[in-house]
Structure formats: C-alpha cells, structure tokens
N, C-alpha and C positions, 0 to 999 in steps of 0.2 A: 615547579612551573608546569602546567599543564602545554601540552601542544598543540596546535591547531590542527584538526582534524576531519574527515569528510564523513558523512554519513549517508548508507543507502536505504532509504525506507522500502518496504516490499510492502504491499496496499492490498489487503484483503483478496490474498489471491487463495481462495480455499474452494471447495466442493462444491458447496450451493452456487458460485460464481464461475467455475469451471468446466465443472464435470458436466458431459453428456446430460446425466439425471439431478445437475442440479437445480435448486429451484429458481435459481436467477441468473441465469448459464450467461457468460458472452460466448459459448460456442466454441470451435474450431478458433478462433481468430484468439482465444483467451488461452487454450490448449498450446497452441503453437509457441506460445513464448516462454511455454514450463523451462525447455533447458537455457534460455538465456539467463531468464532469473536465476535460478541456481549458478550458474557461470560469477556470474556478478555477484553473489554473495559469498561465493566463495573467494572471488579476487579480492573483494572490502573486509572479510573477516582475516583472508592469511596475512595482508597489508599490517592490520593492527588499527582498522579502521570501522565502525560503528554498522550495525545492522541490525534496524530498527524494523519490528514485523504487528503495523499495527494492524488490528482484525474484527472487522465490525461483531457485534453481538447483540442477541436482541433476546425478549423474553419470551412465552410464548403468549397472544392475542394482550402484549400489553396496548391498552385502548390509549394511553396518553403517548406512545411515540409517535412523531409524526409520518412516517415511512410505512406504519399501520394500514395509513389509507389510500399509500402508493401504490406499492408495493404485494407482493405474496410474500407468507412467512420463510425468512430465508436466515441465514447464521444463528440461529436457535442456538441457546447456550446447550450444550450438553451432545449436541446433534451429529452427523456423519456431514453432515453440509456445512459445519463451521470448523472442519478440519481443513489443514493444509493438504492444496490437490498436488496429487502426483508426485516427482520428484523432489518438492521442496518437505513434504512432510517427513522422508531418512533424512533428510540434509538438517531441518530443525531440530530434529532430536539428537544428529550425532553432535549440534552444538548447543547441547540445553545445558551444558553448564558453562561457559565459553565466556566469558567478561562483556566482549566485545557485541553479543548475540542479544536480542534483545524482546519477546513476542511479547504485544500489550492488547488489550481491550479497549475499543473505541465503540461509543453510541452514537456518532453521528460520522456526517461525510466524511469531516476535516478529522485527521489522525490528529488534529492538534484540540479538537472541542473538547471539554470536558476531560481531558488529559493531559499528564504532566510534561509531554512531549518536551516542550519548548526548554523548562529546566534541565533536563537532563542532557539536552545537546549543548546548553548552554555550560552544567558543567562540566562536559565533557570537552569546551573547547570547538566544536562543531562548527567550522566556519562556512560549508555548502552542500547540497542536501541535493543527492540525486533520488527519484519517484520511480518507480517501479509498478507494477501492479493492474488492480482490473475497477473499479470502471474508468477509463482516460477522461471521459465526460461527467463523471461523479465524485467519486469517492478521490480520485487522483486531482483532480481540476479542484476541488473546496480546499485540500490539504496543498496544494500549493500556491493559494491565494491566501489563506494563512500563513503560510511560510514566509511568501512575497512581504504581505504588510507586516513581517516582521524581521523582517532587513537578512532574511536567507538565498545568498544564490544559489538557482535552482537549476540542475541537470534532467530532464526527463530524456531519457531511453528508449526511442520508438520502437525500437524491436524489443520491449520486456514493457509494453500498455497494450490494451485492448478493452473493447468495448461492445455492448450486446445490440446500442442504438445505431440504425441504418446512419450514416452520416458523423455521426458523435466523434468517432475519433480524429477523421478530419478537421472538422470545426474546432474541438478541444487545442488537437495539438497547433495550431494557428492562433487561437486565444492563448495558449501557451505562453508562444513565441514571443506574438504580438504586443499581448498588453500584461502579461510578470515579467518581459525578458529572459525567459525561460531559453538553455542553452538546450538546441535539441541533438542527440547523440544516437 
C-alpha cells in the first residue's frame, strides 16, 4: 500500500533565471530565496517526501518553440545558464542518487506539459504539491493551473517565488490565492 504523500516542486530555478549574468535574471528578488529553497528541500527529502526539480530546456535558435519569439535564448541545453543556481546546485548533486529526488526537463511553462509529472505523483501517492521557484508569473502560475485542473492542492511558498516582471508577482500570488485556491505559506 503506497502512502499518501506531499511533494515539493522547485521550478526552473537555475543561472539564466538567477544569476547576476543570467540571460532571464529575476534579479536580486530571485537570489534572495536561494536558501529558503534549499531549506525546503531539504525538510521534504529527510521527511521521506518527494522533490520534484523540473527545468526548462530549450534548443538553440529552435524556430518552432514558441518562447523563440518571446523571449532571449535562455536554459540552452548543455549551457552554464541551465544549471542549478547557487546553493541548490551542491544540494542537487549530493541527492542525485536519493529515490526521493527527482530533476526532469520541461519545454514549456507548465512542469506538467509535455511531461510525465502527473504519473509519477500519482504513483507515488502525491496527494498536495507545494511550487517553489522562479517565475511566480510564468513558469510557477502554468504549472499550477495544471496541477489545480487536476484535482492537486496546491501550497505556493512566498518566500521561495520570485519574479523579473514589475508587478507579476503581486498579481500572480493573488491569482494564486484567488482563483486555484492556492494555500499561500
């Protein structure tokens, strides 16, 4: 009998999204919540509870994504900008063999598009899904509208989101709140 379980996604929190020199920076505001993340991953992996690290990836000058024409090239496969930033990238590796640990590759917003997310929490028992990560207005906000329309309650973390857009994360975490029911902590 599997048990019922919580899982914490951590959302494309790497270099091109972080760092100083990355190519999609939230900045200082994205910096600032390196050691919460880590805190929290470390609480959900020693529990014996799920830690899901999905991580956008792109190709380079692929013409058919649609982020192509948003966007600047950023989480390039292979690149220094789609590494885990800062303190989470010792913490990812001293748990790369960890059961519990889990880093995936996502092409779009939603951790869950195009990914086998949703199975694997499923057989995992996964009955609420705390977000983590960077952008609160993108990449965090798709992946828990997927989660929402599919019967996941959802924990976002205000102090471990951050975002690059004047405004975004305000508006986000009130859309949040407001219309997934999103418990905010």
């Amino acid at each position: 009998m599997i048990q019922l379980s919580e899982a914490l996604l951590i959302i494309d929190y790497t270099n091109d999204f972080v760092a100083p020199t990355g190519a999609l920076t939230a900045g200082p505001a994205a910096q600032a919540i390196a050691p919460r993340i880590v805190e929290l991953a470390e609480t959900f992996a020693a529990r014996g509870d799920f830690v899901f690290l999905p991580t956008d990836l792109h190709e380079p000058g692929d013409p058919y994504h649609p982020e192509t024409a948003l966007f600047p090239p950023h989480n390039v496969a292979g690149s220094w900008g789609r590494e885990y930033y800062g303190p989470l990238a010792p913490w990812v590796a001293a748990h790369a063999t960890a059961a519990n640990v889990r880093p995936f590759a996502k092409t779009r917003y939603s951790s869950f598009a195009g990914t086998p997310l949703d199975l694997w929490l499923r057989e995992r028992g996964v009955e609420r899904l705390h977000l983590t990560g960077v952008c609160t207005d993108i990449c965090v906000l798709h992946t828990a509208v997927d989660a929402y329309d599919l019967n996941y309650p959802l924990i976002i973390h205000q102090d471990a989101v951050a975002t690059f857009k004047p405004g975004g994360q305000e508006w986000a975490l009130d859309h949040l709140k407001t219309v997934l029911n999103a418990a905010l902590e």
